[in-house]
N, C-alpha and C positions, 0 to 999 in steps of 0.2 A: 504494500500500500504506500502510497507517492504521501511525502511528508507536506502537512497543512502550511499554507503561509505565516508569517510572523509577522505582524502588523503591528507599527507603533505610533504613538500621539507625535505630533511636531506640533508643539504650541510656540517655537521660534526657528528660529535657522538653526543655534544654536543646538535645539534637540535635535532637528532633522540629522543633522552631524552626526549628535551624540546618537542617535537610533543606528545610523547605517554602520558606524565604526564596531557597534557592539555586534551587529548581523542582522537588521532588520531586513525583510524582505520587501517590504514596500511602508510607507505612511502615509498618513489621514491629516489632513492639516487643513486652516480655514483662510479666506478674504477677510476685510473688512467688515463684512455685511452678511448675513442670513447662514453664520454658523452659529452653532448652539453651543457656544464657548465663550461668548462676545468679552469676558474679562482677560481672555488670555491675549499674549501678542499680536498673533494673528501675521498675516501677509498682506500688505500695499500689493498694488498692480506687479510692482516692481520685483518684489520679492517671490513672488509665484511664479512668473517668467523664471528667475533664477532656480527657485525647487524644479520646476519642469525641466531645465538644463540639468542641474543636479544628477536628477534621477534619470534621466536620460545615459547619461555620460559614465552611471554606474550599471547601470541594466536594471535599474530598480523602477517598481510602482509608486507612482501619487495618484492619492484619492483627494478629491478635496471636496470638505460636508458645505451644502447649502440646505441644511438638515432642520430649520427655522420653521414655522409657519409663515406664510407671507400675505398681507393685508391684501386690497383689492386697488390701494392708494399707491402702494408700492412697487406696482405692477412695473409702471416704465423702467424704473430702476431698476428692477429685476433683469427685462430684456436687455438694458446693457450690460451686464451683470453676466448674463447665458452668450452675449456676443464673442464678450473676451472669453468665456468659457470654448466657446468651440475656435477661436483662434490658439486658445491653449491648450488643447486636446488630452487633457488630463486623461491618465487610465481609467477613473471613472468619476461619476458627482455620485456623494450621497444626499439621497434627499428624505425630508419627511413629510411634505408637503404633496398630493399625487396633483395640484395645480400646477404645478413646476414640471413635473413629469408628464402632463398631456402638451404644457407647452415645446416640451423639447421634439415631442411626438410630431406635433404638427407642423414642426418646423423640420422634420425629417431627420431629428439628429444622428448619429450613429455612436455617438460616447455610450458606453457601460455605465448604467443606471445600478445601484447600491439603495433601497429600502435602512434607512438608519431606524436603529432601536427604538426610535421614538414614534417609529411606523407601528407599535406594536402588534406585531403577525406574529402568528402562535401557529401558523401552518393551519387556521380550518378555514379556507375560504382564499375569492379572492387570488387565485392562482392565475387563473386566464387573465383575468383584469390585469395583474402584475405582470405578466407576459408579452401584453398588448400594449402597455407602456413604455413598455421597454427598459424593467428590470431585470437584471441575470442576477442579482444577488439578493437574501435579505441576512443583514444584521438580528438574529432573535436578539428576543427581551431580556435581560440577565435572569430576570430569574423563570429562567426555563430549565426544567428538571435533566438531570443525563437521559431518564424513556422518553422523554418530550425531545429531546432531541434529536435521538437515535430517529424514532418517529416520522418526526420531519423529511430526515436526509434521506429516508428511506423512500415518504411519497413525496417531495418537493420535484419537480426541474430547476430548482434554482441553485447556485452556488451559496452554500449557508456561512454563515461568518458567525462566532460567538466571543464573550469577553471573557479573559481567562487571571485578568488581575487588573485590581483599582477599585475604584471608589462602585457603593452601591447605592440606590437612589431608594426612600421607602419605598415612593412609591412606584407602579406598574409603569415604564418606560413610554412617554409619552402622554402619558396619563395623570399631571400631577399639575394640580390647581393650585396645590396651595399659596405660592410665593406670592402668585399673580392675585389671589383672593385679598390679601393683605397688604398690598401696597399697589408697586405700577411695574415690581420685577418681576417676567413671566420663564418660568420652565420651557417653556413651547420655543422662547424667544434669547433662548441662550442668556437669561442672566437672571439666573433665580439665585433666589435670598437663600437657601436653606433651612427653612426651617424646623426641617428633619433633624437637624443637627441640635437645635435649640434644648433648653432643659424647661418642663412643665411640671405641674404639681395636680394631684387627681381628687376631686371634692375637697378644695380649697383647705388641701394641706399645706403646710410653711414646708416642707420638703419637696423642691425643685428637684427634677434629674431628666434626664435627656430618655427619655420614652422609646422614643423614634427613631435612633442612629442607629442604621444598621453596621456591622462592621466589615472592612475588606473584601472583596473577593482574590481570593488566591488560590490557585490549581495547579500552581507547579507540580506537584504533586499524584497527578490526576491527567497528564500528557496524556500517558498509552492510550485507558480508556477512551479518552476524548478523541483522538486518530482516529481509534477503531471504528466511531459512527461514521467516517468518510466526513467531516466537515472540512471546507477549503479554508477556512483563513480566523487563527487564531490572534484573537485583539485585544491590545493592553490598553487600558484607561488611563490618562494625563495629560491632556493639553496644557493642562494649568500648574503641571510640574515640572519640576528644574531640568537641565541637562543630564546633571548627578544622575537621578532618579529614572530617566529616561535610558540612558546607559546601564545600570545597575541591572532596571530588569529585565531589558531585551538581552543583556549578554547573560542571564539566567536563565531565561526561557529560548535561549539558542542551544544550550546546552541542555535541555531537557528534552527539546526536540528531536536533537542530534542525537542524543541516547550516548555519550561520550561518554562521563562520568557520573558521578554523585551528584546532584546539586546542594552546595549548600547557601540555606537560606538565610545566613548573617547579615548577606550584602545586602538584604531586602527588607532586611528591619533598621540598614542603617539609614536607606534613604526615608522620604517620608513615606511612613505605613502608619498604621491605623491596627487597631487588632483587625487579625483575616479568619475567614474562616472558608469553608466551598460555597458557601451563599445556597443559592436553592439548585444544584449540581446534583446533590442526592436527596433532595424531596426539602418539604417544609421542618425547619428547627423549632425547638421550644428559643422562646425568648433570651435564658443564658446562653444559648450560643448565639444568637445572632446579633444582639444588640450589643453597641461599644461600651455598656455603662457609661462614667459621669468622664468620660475623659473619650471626645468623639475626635478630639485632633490627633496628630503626631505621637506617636508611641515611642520609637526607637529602638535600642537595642539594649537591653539589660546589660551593663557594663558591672554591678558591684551592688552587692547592702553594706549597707552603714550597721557598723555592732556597738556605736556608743562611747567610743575609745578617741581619742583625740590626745594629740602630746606637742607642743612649741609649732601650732598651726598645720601640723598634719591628721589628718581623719584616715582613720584606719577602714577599711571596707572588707569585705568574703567579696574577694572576686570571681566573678560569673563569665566574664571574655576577658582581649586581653585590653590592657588600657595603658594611653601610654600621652606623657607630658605634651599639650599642646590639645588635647580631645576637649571638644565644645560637652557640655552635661546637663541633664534639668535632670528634677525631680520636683514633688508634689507634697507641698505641708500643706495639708485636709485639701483645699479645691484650689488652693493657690500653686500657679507652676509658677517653678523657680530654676534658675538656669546659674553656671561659673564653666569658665575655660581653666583646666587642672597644668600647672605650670611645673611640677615635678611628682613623678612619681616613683616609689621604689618596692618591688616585695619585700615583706616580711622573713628575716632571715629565719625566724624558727617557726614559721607556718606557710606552707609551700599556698594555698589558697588565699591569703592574708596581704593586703597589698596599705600601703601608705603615701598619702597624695596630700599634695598641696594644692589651693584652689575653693575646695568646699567649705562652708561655714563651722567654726568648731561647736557649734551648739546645734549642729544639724540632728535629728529624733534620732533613735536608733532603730534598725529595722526599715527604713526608708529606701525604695527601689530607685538607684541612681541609673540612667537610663542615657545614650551618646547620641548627640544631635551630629557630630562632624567627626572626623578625623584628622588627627594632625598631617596622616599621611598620604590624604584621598587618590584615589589611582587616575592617573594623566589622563586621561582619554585623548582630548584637544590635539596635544602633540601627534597621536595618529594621525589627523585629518591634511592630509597637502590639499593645495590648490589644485594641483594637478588633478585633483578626482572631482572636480568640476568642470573640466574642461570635457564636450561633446567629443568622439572621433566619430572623423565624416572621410570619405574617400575621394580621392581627387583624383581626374582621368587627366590624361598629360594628352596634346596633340603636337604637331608643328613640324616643319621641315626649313632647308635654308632656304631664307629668303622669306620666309612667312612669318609672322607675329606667332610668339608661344601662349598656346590656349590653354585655360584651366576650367574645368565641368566639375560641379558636384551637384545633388540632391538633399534636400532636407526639408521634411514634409512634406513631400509631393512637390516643390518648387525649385525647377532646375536654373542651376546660374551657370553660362557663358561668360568668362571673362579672358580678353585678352590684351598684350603688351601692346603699346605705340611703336617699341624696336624689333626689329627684328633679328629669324636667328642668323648666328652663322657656323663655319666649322669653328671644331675646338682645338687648339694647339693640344690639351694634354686630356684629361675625361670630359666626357659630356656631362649633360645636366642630369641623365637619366643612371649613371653611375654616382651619385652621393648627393650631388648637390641641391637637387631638390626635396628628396629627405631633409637632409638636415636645414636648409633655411626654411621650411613649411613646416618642419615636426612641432611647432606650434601656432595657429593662427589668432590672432589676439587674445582677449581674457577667457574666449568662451568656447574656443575649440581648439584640436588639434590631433591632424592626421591620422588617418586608419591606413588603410594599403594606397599605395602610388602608384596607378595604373598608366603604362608607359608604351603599351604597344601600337600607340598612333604617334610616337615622338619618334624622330630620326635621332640614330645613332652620332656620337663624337660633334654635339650640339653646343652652343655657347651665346650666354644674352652677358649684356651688364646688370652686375650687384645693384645700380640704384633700380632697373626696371623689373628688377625680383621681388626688390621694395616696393617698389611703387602696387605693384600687382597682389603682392602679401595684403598690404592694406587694405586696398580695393575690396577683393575677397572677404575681410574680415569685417569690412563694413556694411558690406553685403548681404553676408551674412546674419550679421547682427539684426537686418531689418526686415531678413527676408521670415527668422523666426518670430513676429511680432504680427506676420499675418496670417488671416484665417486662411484656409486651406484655399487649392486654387479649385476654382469651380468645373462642376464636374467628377473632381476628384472623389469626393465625399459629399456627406449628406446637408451640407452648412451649403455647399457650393451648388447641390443639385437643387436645396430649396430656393435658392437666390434667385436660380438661372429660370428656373422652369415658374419662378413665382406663382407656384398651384395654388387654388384655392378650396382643392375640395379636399386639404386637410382641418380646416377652418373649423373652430368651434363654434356650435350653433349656441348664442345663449337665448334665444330668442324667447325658447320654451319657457325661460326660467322668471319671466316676467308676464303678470296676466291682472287688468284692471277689473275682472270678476273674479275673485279668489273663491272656492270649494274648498276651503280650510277655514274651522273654527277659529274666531279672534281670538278664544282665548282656553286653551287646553291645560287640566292640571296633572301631573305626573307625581305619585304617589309613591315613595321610598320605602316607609314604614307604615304600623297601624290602618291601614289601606280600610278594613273590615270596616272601623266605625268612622275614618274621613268620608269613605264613597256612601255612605247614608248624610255625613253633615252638610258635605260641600254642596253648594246652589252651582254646578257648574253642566255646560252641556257638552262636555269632553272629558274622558275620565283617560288616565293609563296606568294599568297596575301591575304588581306583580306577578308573572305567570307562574303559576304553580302547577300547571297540568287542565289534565283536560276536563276532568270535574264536574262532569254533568251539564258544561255551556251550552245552550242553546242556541239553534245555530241563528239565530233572530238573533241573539244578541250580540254574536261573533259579526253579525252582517253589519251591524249600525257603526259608522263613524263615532260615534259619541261614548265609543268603549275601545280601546287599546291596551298592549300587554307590553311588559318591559323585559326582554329574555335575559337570563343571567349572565354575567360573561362569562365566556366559550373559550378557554385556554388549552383544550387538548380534544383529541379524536374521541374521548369516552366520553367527554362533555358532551359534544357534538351530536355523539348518536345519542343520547338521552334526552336531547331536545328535540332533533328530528322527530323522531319517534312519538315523543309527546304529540307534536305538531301535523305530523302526516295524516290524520285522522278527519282532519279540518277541512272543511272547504272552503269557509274564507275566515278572515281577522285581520288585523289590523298590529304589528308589532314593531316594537322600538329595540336596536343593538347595540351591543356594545363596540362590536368592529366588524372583521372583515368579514366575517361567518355567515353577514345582510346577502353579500353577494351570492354564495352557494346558497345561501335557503332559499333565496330568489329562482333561483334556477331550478331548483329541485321539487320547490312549491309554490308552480307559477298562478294556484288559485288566491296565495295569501298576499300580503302588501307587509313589506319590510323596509324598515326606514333606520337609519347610523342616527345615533344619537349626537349629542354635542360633544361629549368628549372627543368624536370621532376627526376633530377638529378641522371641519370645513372652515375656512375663512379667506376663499376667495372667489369670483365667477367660475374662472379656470375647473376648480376643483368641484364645488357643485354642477356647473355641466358634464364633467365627465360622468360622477356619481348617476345623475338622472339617466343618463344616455343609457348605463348597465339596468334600468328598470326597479333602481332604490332612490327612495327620498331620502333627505338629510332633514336634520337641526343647523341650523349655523352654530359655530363652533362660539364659544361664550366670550371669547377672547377677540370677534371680531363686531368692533362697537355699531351700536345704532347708526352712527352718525357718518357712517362710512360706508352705510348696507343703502344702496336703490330703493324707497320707498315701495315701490309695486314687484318685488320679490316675490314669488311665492313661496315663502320656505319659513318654517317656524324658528324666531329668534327663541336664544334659549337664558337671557339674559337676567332671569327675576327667579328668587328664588327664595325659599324662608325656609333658614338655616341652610345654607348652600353647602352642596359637595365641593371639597377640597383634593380628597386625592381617590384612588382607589389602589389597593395592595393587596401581595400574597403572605407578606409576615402575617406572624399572627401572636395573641397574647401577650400584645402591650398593657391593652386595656381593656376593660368587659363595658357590653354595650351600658351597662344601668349607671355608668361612671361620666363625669364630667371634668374631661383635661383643662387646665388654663393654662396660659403664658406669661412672663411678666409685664408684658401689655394690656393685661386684663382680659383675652381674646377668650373666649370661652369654647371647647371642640366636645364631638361625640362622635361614637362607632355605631354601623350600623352592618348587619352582615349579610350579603346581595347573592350568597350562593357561590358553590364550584368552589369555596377557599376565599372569595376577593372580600373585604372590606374594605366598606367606606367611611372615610371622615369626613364628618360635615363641622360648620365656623355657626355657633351658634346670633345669626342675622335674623331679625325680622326685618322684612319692608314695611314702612308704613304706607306706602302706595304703590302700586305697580308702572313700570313706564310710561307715556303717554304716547303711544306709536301706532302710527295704520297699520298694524302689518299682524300677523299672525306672531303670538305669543305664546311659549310654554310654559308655562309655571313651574316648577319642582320643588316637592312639601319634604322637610322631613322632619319627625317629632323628637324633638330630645328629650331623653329620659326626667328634666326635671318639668316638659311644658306636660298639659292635662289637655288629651287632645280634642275632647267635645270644647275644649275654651280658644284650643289655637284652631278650632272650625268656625266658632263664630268670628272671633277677629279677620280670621280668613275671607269670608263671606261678606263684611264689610269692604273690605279692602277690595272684593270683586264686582261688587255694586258699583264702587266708584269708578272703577276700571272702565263698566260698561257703560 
């Protein structure tokens, strides 16, 4: 079995270095704009051009994420955005947006399309659609189990990519409202607040701790297996990590891959880690293993305990590794981290474990875990990196005879360059040009290329020009060069040049459909999370959507009427899958709301019922809701894409109003039980609610006091928190829908 790729983060040049020096086989790095990184470095125009040279010049892949949700405001930006994309021909774009992806469609692109984690595809559904976009890859969810993955690779056509270490998100990958719920940082939108990481307190206890932080994914350990399912490309998490950190672990999971030796995982606790554990690799953990406890940053590397002993400003430790003068240190008295650089160290002459250092506080506790942030000795990497491994090699065909100007031919991208001298040649007194001398004055052509093979069999032998028009033509060449890779391909060539040339239109997305000045959608529909039994008796509403629990004796009158909908659980695996089929197949008609891609096959499968992606599904552009309708599913608009940027005469239910809103959805589990009330030190008050299949949801305890004032189709979404009484948040309710109407 052919060894999986090893994919690393470039959150700057620097990394990309640090990745390819330790063996990365290709990296994922962002623009300015529409990666979901937005805090890390990122690449200028300029800098991309450069990675594409880079990785060119080493035989290596770049991916580069446009992995954002993208507004409808944004749009133009965007196209220039995808212009320089196909003049840059990246090995492929990751996207999570499928607007992005019907645009590249229509535009004929031919780049390798990548589904980012944030797609969340769990493999039921949704295949063809992905196909016809013109994805070849998808990125799964992290917490997708080792049988859920095996699964996949089995019935997929796609190339599957999974993450094998770094950071893990509570919640379900692409799935997570919370940031955006609480302020204007959105998850979707590359710059969330974290607040998974944050510490809460549960029915307003004075004891704060971090609930939510899940810790590490790390699989070093877990290689084989993970081979064995056939997945193509294993990926490390860290845009927003150092160079250090970026070297450390690709040169560890190069060595894991490669099956060389042992790997030892010291160097991985020296960069920044977090406690790790497999995450959900072998199914769901109880709470002690998943979560970081009170300490959700930087861990490091156990270097020593403190035993209490202190003599003329040395502290005595039981050394755990080795440690040695000049090593950065924290440690933690009760929640406070505390940090010293140890400026001499020595063993203890009569205790081989027993070490004495200077540095640390002589009144430091005893029994305190001393933990190394740095090393005095950190391993060079940098010096690795020549220039020279930036530099393209391109082949150069030689022409000419005497009396004729000396020609020089290369290709690069599909755009051939002619360039010849103003002199001419002549004989040579002693070698020709085709005997050394043009190796060596070409064996490099400015910063950004030089020479592959020197193809000489149209030059005449015992040939000779002058040194200045070698020069002068070197240059020529290289500036030529320079300008010839800044454009998009030539037309004809490819799919950028074939949509230009033939300017078709009957790739064109129709939105026409999507707009109708008589709408067949109720103003105003309420979508029921919990307590359903006694809301659908309080609420004055004439659109219901509830939980589907089976088929229950529904009467198919009441499956027929609009004024009743189901909300299906989310569908994370094939046994999910057929338990709702099944449910469902029975049915002649209904009306149902999804969680994701699973809308698409049940549509197909059960073309009597009506299957609609809900908001989390994150529509939020035309792009993206016309493609959706075109497959025979409706949407929600995704929550995140505001009123005031939505077409008035839409026909699609906004899903912006909501009492006590969903936050995130997740497969941890046993942070907190549903009858419990988390808060924040912001006073934010949260609750769990559990939706089936493993996922819970947190909801931000909100009431509206009114609901929007907008022409347009509304969904509502209730959910009761354990401390509201819900015949009382029915009447308030009720209110608030009167004024509505």
């Amino acid at each position: 079995m052919s060894k999986p790729e090893l994919l690393a983060p470039a959150g700057s040049a620097d990394c990309l270095k640090a990745a390819f020096i330790a063996g990365a086989d290709a990296v994922y790095l962002a623009g300015k704009r529409f990666g979901a990184r937005a805090f890390a470095s990122n690449f200028d125009e300029l800098g991309l051009r450069w990675a594409r040279k880079v990785t060119r010049a080493l035989g290596k892949k770049l991916y580069i994420t446009l992995n954002t949700i993208v507004f409808e405001h944004e749009w133009p930006l965007l196209l220039k955005t995808l212009d320089f994309m196909e003049s840059l021909q990246p090995d492929s774009l990751i996207i999570q947006d499928i607007g992005i992806a019907a645009e590249l469609r229509r535009r004929g692109s031919k780049i390798p399309l990548h589904l980012s984690t944030q797609g969340a595809w769990f493999g039921q559904g949704g295949v063809e659609e992905l196909k016809e976009l013109g994805i070849t890859r998808v990125i799964l969810p992290r917490e997708t189990s080792e049988k859920e993955i095996d699964d996949i690779v089995k019935n997929s056509p796609f190339e599957i990519e999974v993450f094998v270490h770094g950071a893990m998100c509570y919640s379900i990958s692409g799935r997570c409202f919370w940031s955006a719920a609480l302020g204007t940082r959105s998850g979707n939108r590359g710059t969330c607040a974290q607040p998974c990481r944050r510490e809460y307190s549960v029915d307003n206890s004075k004891n704060f701790n971090c609930l939510f932080s899940p810790k590490d994914l790390r699989l070093i350990k877990d290689i084989k297996p993970l081979i064995k399912t056939g997945i193509s490309s294993l990926k490390i998490e860290g845009r927003m990590k150092s160079p250090e950190y970026v070297y450390q672990v690709v040169k560890a999971y190069r060595t894991a891959i490669d099956g060389k030796k042992t790997v030892d995982e010291k160097n991985l606790d020296e960069v920044f880690s977090r406690a790790s554990s497999t995450g959900f690799f072998f199914g769901s953990q109880k709470p002690e293993n998943w979560k970081t406890g009170n300490n959700p940053g930087r861990e490091g590397l156990v270097v020593g305990i403190t035993t209490g002993k202190n003599s003329d400003g040395l502290v005595e430790l039981t050394q755990k590794n080795e440690l040695k003068a000049g090593d950065g240190l924290f440690w933690y008295e009760g929640s406070e981290k505390k940090g010293a650089r140890i400026t001499f160290a020595q063993a203890d002459k009569l205790s081989k474990n027993r070490i004495w250092v200077r540095g640390l506080p002589s009144n430091i506790p005893a029994k305190t875990e001393i933990r190394r942030t740095s090393k005095n000795n950190e391993e060079d990497w940098e010096s690795k990196w020549d220039k020279s491994m930036e530099r393209r090699s391109i082949d150069l065909f030689w022409s000419g005879y005497e009396g004729t100007p000396l020609a020089v031919e290369a290709e690069v991208d599909g755009h051939k360059l002619h360039l010849e001298t103003e002199e001419n040649l002549e004989n040579a007194m002693l070698k020709g040009l085709d005997e050394g001398p043009l190796q060596e004055k070409f064996s490099v052509i400015g910063d950004d290329y030089c020479s592959g093979r020197h193809i000489t069999d149209h030059l005449g032998e015992r040939l000779h020009i002058s040194a200045s028009s070698l020069k002068k033509l070197k240059r020529a060449l290289a500036e030529n060069l320079s300008m010839v890779e800044k454009l998009p391909p030539p037309l004809g060539s490819n799919s950028i040049g074939k949509y230009l040339q033939e300017k078709s239109n009957n790739l064109a997305i129709d939105k026409s459909a999507l707009f109708s000045e008589k709408r067949d959608l109720p103003r105003l529909r309420l979508r029921i999370w919990n307590e359903a039994e006694i809301l659908s008796l309080k609420l004055k509403s004439d659109c219901l959507v509830l939980p589907w629990s089976g088929y229950n004796n529904i009467s198919e009158k009441v499956l027929q009427s609009k004024k009743l909908s189901f909300w299906l659980p989310p569908i994370l695996n094939s046994k999910q899958f057929s338990e709702v089929y099944n449910s469902l197949k029975k049915l002649k008609q209904g009306y149902f709301l999804c969680f994701g891609w699973e809308a698409f096959k049940l549509a197909k499968l059960l073309p009597d019922l009506h299957f609609e992606l809900d908001w989390c599904f994150n529509i939020s552009n035309l792009n993206a809701l016309a493609y959706v309708r075109k497959q025979g599913v409706n949407a929600v608009l995704s929550k995140e894409w505001k009123d005031e940027d939505i077409p008035d005469n839409l026909s699609a239910y906004r899903a912006s109003a909501a009492w006590n809103p969903l936050v995130s959805y997740t497969r941890f589990y046993g942070a907190v039980h549903a009858d419990q009330i988390i808060t924040n030190s912001h006073k934010d008050n949260f609750f769990v609610v559990q939706l089936g299949n493993g996922v819970t949801a947190m909801f931000l305890q909100d009431n509206p006091a009114m609901l929007p004032k907008i022409n347009a189709p509304l969904q509502l979404d209730i959910a009761i928190s354990p401390k509201e009484n819900p015949i009382q948040a029915a009447e308030r309710l009720n209110r608030i829908i009167e004024r509505f109407k």
